[in-house]
C-alpha positions as CSV (number, residue, x, y, z in Angstrom):
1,X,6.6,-53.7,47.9
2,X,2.6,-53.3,46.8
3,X,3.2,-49.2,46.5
4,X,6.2,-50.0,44.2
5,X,4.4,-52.5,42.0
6,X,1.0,-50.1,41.8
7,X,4.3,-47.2,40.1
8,X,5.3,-49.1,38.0
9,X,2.1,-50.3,36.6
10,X,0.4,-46.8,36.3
11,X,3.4,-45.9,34.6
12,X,3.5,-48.7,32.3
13,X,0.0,-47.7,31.4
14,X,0.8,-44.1,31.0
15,X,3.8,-44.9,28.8
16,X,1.9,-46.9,26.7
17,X,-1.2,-44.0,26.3
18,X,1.6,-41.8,25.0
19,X,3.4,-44.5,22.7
20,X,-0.5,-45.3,21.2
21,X,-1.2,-41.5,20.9
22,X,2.1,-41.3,19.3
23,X,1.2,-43.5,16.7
24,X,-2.2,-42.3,16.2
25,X,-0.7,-39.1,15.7
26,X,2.0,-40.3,13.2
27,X,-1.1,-42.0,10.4
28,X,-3.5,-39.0,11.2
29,X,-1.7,-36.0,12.3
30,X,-2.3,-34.6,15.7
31,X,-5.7,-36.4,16.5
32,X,-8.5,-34.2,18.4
33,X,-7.9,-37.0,21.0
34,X,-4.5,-36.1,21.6
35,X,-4.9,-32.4,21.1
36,X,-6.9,-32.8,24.4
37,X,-4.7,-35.0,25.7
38,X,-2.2,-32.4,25.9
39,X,-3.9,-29.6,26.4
40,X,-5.0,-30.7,29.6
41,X,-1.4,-30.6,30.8
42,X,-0.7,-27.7,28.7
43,X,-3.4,-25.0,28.8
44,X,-3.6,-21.8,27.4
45,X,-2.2,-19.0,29.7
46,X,-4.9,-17.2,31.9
47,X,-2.8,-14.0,32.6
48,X,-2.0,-13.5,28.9
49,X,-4.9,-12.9,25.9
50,X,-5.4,-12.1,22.1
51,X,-6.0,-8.2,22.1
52,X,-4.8,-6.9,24.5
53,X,-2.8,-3.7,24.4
54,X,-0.7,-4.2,27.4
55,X,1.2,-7.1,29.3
56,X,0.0,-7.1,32.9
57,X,2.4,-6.0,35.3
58,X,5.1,-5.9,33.0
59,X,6.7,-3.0,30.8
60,X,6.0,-4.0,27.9
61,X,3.5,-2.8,25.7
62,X,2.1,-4.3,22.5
63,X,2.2,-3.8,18.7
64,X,-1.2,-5.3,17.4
65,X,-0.5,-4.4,14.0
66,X,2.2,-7.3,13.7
67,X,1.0,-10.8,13.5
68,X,-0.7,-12.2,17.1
69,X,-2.1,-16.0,16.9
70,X,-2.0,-19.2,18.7
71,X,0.8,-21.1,17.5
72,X,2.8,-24.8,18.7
73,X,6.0,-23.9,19.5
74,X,5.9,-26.8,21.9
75,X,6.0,-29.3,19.4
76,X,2.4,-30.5,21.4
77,X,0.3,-30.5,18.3
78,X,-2.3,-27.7,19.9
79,X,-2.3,-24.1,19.1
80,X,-1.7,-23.3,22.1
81,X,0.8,-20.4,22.7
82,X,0.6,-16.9,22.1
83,X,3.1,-15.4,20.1
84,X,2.7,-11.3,19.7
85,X,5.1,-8.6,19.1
86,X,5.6,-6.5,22.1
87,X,7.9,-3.1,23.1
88,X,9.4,-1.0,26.2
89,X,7.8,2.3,25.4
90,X,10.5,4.1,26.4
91,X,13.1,2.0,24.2
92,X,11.6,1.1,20.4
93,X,14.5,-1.2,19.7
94,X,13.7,-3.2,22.2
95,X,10.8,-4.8,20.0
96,X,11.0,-8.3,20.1
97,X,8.9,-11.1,18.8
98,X,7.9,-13.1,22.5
99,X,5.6,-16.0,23.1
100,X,3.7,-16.9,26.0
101,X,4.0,-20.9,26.0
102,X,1.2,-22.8,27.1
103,X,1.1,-24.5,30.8
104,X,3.7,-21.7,32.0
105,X,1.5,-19.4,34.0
106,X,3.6,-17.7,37.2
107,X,6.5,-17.3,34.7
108,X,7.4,-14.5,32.3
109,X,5.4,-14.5,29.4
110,X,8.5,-12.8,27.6
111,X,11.2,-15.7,28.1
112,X,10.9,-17.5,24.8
113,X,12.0,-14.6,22.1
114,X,13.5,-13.4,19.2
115,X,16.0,-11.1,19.5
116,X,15.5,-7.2,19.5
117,X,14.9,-5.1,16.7
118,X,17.9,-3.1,17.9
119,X,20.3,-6.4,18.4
120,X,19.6,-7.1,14.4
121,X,15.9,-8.7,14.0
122,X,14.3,-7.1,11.3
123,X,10.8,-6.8,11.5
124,X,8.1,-6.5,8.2
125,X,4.2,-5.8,8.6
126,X,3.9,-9.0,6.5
127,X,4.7,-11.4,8.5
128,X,2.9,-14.9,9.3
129,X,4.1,-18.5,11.5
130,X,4.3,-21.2,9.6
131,X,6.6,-24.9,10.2
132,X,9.1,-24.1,7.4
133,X,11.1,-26.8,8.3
134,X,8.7,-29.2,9.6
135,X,9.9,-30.4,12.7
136,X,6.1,-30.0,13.7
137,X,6.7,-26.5,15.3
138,X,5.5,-22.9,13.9
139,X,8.3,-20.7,13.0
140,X,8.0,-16.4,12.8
141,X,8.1,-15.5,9.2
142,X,8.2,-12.3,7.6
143,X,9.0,-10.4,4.1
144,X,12.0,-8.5,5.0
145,X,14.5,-6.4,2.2
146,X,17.5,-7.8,1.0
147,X,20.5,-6.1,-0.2
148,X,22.9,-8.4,-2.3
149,X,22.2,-6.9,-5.8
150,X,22.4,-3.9,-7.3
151,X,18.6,-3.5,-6.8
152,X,16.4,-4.3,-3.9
153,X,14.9,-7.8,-2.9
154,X,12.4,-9.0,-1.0
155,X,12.5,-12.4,0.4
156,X,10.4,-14.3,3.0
157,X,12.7,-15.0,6.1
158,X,11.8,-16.7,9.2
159,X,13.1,-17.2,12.6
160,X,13.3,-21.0,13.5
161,X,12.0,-22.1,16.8
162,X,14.4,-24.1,19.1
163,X,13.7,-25.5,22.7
164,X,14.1,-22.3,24.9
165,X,13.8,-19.4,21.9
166,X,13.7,-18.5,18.5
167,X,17.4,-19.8,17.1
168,X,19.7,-16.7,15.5
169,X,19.6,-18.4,12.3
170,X,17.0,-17.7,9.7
171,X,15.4,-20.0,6.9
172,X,13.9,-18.8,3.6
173,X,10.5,-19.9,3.3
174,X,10.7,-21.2,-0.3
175,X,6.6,-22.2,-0.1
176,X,5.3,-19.2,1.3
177,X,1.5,-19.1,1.4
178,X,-0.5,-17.6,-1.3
179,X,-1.4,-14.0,-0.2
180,X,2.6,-13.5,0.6
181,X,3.5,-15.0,-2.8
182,X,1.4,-11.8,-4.1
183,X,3.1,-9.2,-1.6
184,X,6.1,-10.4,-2.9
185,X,5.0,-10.5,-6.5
186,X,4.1,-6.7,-5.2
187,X,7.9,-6.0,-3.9
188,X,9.1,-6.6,-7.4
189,X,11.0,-3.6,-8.8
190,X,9.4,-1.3,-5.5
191,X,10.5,2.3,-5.2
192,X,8.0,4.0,-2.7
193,X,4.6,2.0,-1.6
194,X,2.4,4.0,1.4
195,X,-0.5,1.6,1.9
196,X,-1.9,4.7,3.8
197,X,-4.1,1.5,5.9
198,X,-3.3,2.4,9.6
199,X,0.2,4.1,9.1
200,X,2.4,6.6,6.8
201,X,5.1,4.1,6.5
202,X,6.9,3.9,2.8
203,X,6.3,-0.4,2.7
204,X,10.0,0.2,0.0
205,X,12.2,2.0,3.2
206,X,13.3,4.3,0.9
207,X,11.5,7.4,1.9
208,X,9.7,9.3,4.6
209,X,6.8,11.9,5.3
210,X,6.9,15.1,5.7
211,X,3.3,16.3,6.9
212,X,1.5,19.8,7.0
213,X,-1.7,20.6,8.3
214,X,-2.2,18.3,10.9
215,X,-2.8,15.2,9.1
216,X,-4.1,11.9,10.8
217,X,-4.8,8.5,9.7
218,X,-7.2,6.0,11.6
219,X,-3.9,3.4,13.5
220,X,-6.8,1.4,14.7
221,X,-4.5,-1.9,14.7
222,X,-7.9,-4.1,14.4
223,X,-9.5,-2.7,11.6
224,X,-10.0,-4.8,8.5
225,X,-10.5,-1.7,6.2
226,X,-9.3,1.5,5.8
227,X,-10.7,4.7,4.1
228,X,-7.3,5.9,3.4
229,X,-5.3,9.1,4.4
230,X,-8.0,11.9,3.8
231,X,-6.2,15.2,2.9
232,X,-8.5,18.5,3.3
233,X,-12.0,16.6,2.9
234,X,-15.0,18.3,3.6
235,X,-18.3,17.3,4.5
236,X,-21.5,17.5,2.3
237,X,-22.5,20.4,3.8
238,X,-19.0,22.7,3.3
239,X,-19.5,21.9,-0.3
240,X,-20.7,25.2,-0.8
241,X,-18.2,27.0,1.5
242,X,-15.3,24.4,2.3
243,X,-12.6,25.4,5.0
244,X,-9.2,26.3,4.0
245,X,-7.1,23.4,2.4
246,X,-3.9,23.5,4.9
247,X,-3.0,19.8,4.3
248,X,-0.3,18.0,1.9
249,X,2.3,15.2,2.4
250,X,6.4,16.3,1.4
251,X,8.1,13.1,0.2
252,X,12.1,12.9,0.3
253,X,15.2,10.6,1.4
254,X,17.1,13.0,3.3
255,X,16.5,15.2,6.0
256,X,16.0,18.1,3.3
257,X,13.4,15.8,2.2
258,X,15.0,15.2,-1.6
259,X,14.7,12.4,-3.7
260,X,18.2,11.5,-4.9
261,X,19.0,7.4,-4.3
262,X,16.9,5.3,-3.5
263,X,13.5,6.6,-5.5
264,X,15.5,7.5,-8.8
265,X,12.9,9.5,-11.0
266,X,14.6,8.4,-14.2
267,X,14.1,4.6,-13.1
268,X,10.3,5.5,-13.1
269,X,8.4,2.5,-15.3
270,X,4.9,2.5,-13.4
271,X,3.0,3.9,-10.9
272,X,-0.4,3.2,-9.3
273,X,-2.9,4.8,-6.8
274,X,-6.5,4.9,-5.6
275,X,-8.0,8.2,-5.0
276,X,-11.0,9.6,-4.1
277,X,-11.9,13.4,-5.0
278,X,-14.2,15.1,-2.5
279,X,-14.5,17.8,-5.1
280,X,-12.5,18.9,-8.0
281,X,-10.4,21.9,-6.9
282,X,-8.5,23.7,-9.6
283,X,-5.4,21.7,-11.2
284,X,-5.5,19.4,-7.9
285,X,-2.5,17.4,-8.1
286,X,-2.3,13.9,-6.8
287,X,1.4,13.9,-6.6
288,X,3.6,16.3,-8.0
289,X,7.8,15.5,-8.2
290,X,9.8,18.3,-9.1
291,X,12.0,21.4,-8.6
292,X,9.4,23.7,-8.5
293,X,7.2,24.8,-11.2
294,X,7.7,24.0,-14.6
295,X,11.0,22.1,-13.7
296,X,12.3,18.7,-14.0
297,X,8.4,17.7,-12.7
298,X,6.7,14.6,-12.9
299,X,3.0,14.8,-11.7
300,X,-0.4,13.2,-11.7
301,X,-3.8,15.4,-11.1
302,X,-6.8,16.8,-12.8
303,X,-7.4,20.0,-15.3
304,X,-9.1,22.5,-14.0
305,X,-12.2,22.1,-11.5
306,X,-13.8,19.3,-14.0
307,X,-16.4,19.2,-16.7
308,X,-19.6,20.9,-17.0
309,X,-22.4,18.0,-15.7
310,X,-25.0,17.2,-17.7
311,X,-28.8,16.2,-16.8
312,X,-29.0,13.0,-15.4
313,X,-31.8,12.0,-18.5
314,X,-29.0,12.7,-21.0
315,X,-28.0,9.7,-22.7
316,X,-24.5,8.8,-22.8
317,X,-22.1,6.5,-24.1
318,X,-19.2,4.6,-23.4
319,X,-16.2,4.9,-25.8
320,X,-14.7,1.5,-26.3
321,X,-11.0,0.7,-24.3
322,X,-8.5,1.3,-27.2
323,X,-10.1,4.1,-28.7
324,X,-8.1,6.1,-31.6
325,X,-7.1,9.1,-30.5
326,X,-6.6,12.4,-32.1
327,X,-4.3,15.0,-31.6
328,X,-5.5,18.6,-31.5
329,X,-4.5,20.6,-34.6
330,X,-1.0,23.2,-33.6
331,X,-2.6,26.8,-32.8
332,X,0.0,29.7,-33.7
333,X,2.1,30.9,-31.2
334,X,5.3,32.9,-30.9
335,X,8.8,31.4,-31.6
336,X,9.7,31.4,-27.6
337,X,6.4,29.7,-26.8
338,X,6.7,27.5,-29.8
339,X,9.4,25.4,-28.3
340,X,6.8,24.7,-25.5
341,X,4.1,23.2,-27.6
342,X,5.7,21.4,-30.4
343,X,4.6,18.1,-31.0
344,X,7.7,17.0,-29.9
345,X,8.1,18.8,-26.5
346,X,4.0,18.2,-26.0
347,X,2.4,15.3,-26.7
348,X,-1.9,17.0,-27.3
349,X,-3.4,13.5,-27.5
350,X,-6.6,12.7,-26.2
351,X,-8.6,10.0,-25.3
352,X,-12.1,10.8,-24.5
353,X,-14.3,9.0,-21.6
354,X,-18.3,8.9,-21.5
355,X,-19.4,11.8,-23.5
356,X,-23.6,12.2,-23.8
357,X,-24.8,11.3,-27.3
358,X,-25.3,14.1,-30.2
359,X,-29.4,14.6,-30.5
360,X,-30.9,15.6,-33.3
361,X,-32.7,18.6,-31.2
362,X,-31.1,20.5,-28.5
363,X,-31.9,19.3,-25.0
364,X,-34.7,21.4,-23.2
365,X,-33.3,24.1,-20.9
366,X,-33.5,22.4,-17.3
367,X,-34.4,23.6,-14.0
368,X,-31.8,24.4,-11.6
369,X,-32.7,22.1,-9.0
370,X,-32.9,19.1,-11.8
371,X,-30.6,15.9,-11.1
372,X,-27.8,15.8,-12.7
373,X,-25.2,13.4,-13.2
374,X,-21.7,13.1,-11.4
375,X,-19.3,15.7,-12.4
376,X,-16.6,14.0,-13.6
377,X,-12.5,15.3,-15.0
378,X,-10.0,15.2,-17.1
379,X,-6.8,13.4,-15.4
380,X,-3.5,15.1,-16.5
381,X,-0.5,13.1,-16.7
382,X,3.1,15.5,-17.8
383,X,6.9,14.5,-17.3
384,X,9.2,17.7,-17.9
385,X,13.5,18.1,-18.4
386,X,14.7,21.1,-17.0
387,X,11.8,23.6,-18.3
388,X,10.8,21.9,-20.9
389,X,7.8,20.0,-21.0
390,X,8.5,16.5,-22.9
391,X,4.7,14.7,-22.3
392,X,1.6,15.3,-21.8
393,X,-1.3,12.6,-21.2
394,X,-4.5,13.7,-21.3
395,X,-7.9,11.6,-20.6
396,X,-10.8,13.0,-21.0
397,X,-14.0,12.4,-18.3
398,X,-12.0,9.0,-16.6
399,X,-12.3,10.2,-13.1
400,X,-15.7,10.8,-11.0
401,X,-16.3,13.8,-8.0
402,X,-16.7,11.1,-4.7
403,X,-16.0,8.0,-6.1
404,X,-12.6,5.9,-5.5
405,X,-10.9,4.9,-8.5
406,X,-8.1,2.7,-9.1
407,X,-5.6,4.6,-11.3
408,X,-2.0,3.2,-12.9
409,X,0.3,4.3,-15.6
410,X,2.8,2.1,-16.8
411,X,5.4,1.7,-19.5
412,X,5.0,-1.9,-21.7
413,X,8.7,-2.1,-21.7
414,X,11.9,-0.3,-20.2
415,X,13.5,1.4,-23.0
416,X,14.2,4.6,-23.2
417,X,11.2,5.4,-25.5
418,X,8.7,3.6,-24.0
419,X,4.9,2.9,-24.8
420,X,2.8,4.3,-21.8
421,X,-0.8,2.3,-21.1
422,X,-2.9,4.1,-18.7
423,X,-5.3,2.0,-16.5
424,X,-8.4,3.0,-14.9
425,X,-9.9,0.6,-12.6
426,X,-8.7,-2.1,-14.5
427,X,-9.4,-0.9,-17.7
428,X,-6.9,0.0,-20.1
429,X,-8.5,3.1,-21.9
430,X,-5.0,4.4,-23.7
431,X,-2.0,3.4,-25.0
432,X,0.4,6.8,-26.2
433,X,3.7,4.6,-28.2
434,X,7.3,6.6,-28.1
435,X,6.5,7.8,-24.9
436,X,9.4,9.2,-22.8
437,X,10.9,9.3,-19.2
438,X,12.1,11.7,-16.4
439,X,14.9,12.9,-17.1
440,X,16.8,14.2,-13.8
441,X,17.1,12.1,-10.9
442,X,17.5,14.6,-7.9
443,X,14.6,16.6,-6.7
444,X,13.7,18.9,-4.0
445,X,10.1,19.6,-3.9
446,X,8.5,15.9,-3.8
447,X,4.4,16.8,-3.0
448,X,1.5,14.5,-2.8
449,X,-1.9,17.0,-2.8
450,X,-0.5,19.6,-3.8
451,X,1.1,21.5,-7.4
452,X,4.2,22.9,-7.8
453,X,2.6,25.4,-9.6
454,X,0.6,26.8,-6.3
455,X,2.7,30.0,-5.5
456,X,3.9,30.4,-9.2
457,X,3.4,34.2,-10.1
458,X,0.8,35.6,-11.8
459,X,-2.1,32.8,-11.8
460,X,-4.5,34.9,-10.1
461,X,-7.6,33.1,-9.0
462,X,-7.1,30.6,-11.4
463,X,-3.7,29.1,-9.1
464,X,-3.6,25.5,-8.5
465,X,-5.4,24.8,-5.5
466,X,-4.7,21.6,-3.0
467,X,-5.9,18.0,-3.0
468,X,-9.0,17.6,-1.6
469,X,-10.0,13.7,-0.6
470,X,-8.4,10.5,0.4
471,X,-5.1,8.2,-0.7
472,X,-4.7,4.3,-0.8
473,X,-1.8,2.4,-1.8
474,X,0.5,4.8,-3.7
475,X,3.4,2.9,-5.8
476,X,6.1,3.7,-7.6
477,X,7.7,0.9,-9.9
478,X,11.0,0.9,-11.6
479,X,9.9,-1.9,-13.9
480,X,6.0,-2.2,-16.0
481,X,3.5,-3.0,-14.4
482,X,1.6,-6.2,-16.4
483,X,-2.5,-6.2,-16.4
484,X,-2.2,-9.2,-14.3
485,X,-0.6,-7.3,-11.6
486,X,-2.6,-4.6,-11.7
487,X,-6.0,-6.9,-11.6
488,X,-4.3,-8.7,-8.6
489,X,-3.4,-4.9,-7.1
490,X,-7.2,-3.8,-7.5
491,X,-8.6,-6.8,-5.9
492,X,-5.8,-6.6,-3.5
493,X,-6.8,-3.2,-2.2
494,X,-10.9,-4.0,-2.4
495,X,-10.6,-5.8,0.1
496,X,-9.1,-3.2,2.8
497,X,-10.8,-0.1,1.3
498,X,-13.9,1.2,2.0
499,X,-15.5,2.0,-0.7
């Protein structure tokens, strides 16, 4: 009789330490208090940790470059269970989303779940937990590609937790938080994005790689920054004498490794890069789209190995944004090559950089071993139809030798005649009205760092020669890029890249 009484009063007083938190939690949120309440009932598993690469004694294997936090999916108001992405080596669809619930240690750490990638869950490198539904517990969100209009969406979808696993239905997350409201301002309009951060995945799923020369890229899931996908870089001291360039990156749908589809070049409104040159090497290419040389190509790169520096005492001065340009005066030339470099066909404006300032005397010759300061180029920008070429941008002195710079082209507009502004870190330096666009949309030989024009016949020692220095974030659009977006792209990217 006195055991049964003592029950039922220490559970009348445990009942009502719950109902009080209960309320407590209800006017404050989940309290500190309760938070340790809970948790002592509910700790953290010992056999499973942040960072690790493995799950003891189990088969699988984990993905650290997905998401990996502390989450409540036990409704206890703690962040207490660890949700991480993990694999079968042998068996990549068997990726699943698994979380190790607090106060289960001597179970499986893999029993609460998402499906596999191979049963239908699609997975996104931008993914995040948060309660979309708020019934109090964290549900697995991610940007994922959505196909019920003639163009590509990108929509944040997330698995909704349930008592035992992640439920098969999804939720849209219609408040994402800020930095995936940007991503997905990024999606917009996508046709190929390689982050080049700690893979050579296209972030669009359009396209793949095709790589040559052995190229690596740091995969080091726990880096913050990255210094890109370096393509034939050189130390300081092989300046002089650098090793054979070997290295360049084939871009393509298909097998054959064409662009046909999905990456349409006559869709092409914007694109944006950073780059870094090591050196200048002659007509280096950041990308070049084509059929070969001088046909149907669409490409990015420098003229020839830069400009001539000049002492580091010269005074020089910076042309304002907007500048008018000029366009060269028409040299004579025969009736076949005339078709080539009519105004129509190419487009000889320029818009000069930093230039040093006319002196009234002729600098003193200067010593050999005098500083000088950074050799700088010319960045070439050409769209051709067929063999014909149609435009030709040309800005004078915008990009430095070892320094990263944030480049992007863009239309204002999507007619067929568009306005092109070009953009160099941020700074709009040209704006070339009745523009036009690429005109085929199948190509076969897609390169980033390296020409076309490499094996063309008779060059001679002046053939284009191969990228040398690193990629970050390479973009194609298929609608304008605004300033806005490419200010929030630049501060977007200086905050991975090492710069």
């Amino acid at each position: 009789m006195f055991i049964g009484i003592a029950c039922m009063l220490l559970l009348a007083i445990l009942i009502y330490e719950m109902v009080k938190d209960e309320k407590q939690s209800q006017i404050e949120g989940f309290t500190t208090k309760n938070q340790d309440y809970f948790a002592k009932f509910y700790p953290k598993r010992s056999d499973v940790s942040p960072g690790q690469t493995t799950e003891k004694e189990t088969p699988w294997v984990r993905d650290l470059r997905y998401k990996e936090q502390y989450v409540d999916i036990q409704k206890l108001g703690t962040k207490s269970d660890l949700c991480r992405v993990v694999f079968k080596p042998d068996d990549p669809g068997s990726m699943i989303l698994a979380c190790a619930l607090a106060g289960t240690d001597g179970t499986t750490s893999v029993g609460y779940r998402t499906l596999s990638k191979k049963e239908g869950f699609k997975f996104s490198r931008d993914d995040y937990f948060r309660d979309v539904n708020n019934d109090l517990r964290d549900d697995y969100c991610r940007i994922i590609k959505v196909r019920d209009s003639p163009e590509d969406k990108w929509e944040p979808w997330c698995a909704v937790t349930g008592l035992d696993s992640f439920q098969n239905k999804q939720m849209q997350d219609t408040q994402p938080p800020e930095y995936i409201s940007d991503l997905l301002w990024f999606y917009e309009g996508i046709m190929m994005w390689y982050r080049f951060k700690d893979d050579m995945l296209d972030y669009a799923e359009n396209t793949k790689l095709g790589l040559a020369g052995k190229i690596n890229i740091d995969q080091n899931p726990l880096a913050i920054t990255t210094s890109g996908v370096k393509l034939n870089t050189i130390l300081e001291s092989q300046r002089e004498r650098p090793p054979p360039a070997e290295q360049f990156i084939r871009v393509g749908e298909t097998s054959e490794m064409e662009l046909e589809n999905n990456v349409n070049l006559r869709e092409l409104r914007a694109f944006s890069v950073w780059v870094k040159f090591d050196i200048f090497t002659n007509n280096a290419r950041i990308f070049d789209f084509g059929n070969g040389s001088g046909h149907d190509n669409v490409f990015l790169g420098i003229e020839g190995k830069g400009n001539d520096t000049k002492p580091l005492n010269s005074k020089v001065a910076e042309r304002p944004a907007n500048v008018v340009c000029t366009r060269k005066a028409p040299k004579e030339v025969s009736p076949a090559e005339y078709m080539k470099m009519t105004a129509v066909n190419v487009e000889l404006y320029e818009c000069p950089g930093p230039e040093p300032i006319d002196n009234e005397t002729e600098d003193p010759p200067q010593s050999e071993n005098e500083e000088r300061l950074p050799k700088r180029a010319n960045l070439l920008f050409e769209i051709w139809d067929k063999e014909q070429r149609k435009m030709r941008m040309k800005i004078l002195d915008c990009v430095q030798e070892n320094k990263w710079h944030h480049i992007a082209f863009t239309t204002k507009d999507t007619s067929f005649v568009p306005a092109w502004e070009v953009y160099i870190d941020g700074l709009k330096v040209f704006t070339k009205e009745d523009g036009c666009l690429p005109q085929t949309n199948y190509t076969t030989m897609n390169y980033i760092g390296r020409s076309n024009w490499e094996t063309a016949p008779g060059q001679g020692e002046y053939k284009d020669e191969r990228f040398r220095g690193s990629l970050f974030d390479f973009r194609l659009y298929r609608i304008p890029m605004s300033e806005t977006k490419i200010l929030k792209t630049i501060e977007w990217g200086k905050k991975i890249i090492n710069k």
